[in-house]
N, C-alpha and C positions, 0 to 999 in steps of 0.2 A: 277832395274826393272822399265819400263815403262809402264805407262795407257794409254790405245788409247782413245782418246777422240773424238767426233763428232766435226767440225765447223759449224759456222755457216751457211752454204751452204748445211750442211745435209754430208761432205765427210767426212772420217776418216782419217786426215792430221795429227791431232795435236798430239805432244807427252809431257805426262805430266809427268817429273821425279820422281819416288813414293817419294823420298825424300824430291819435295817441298811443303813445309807443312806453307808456310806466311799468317799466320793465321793475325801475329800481324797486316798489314798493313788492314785487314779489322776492329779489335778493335779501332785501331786510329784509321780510319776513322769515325766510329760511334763514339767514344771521341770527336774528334775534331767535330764532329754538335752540340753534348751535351754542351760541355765548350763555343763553339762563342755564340749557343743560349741565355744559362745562361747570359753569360758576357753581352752579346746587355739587355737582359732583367733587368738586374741589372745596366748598365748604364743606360739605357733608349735609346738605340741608335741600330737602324738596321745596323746588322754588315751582312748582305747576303751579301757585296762583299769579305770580309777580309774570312768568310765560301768558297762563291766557289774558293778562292786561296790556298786556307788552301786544300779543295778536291782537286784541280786540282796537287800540290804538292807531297801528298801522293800518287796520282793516278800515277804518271808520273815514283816519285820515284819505285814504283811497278811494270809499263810498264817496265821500263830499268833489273832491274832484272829477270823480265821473257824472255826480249830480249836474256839476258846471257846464259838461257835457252835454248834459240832458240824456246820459244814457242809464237802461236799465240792468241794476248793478243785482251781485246778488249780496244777501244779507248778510249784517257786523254778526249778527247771532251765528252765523258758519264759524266764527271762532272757535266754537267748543269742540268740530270736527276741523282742524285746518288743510288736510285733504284731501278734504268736499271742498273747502273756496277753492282752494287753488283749482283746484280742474274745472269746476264753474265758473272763473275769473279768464280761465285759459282757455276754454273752450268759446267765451261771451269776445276773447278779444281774437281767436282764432289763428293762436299762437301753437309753438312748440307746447309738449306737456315736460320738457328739459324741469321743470321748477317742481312739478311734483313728482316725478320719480325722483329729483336729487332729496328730496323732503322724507320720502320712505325711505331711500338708501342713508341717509344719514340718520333718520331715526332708528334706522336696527343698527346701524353701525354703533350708535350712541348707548344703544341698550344692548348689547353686549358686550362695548369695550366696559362702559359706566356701571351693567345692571347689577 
């Protein structure tokens, strides 16, 4: 069974297999902000580029599988806002938004336990 999903252009192009369910690559990706943050903040050393290599990885890894899908993804370049993918990932698979609001609340949490 497939879900007809909206693109971004407003068409109903996209087909999203009921089966894909890659939840995990949004927990990594919220893991991986939590752990480089920590880590920079306990060395004492701004790790933002070793972070968006780290997003852009998971991102990409997760564009190719949905390629296999044949479904349309949105872009590795959302790495530079990770924000924007996530609600355009979450929106494209018409999921909870659980994954970017924990992304915002642990981002201020982070920069004001860490700032």
């Amino acid at each position: 069974m497939e879900a007809e999903v909206m693109s971004g252009n407003g068409v109903a192009n996209v087909k999203v297999p009921a089966t894909w369910k890659e939840d995990k690559y949004a927990w990594i990706f919220l893991g991986v902000m939590v752990l480089t943050l920590v880590a920079g903040a306990i060395m004492k050393v701004n790790l933002g580029i070793l972070l968006l290599i780290l997003n852009f990885a998971v991102m990409r890894s997760e564009e190719k599988l949905a390629a296999k899908d044949k479904m349309d993804w949105p872009s590795t370049w959302w790495c530079l806002i990770p924000p924007v993918y996530l609600w355009k990932r979450l929106t494209l698979l018409k999921q909870s938004r659980i994954h970017f609001w924990l992304w915002i609340g642990v981002a201020v949490a982070l920069a004001l336990l860490l700032g």
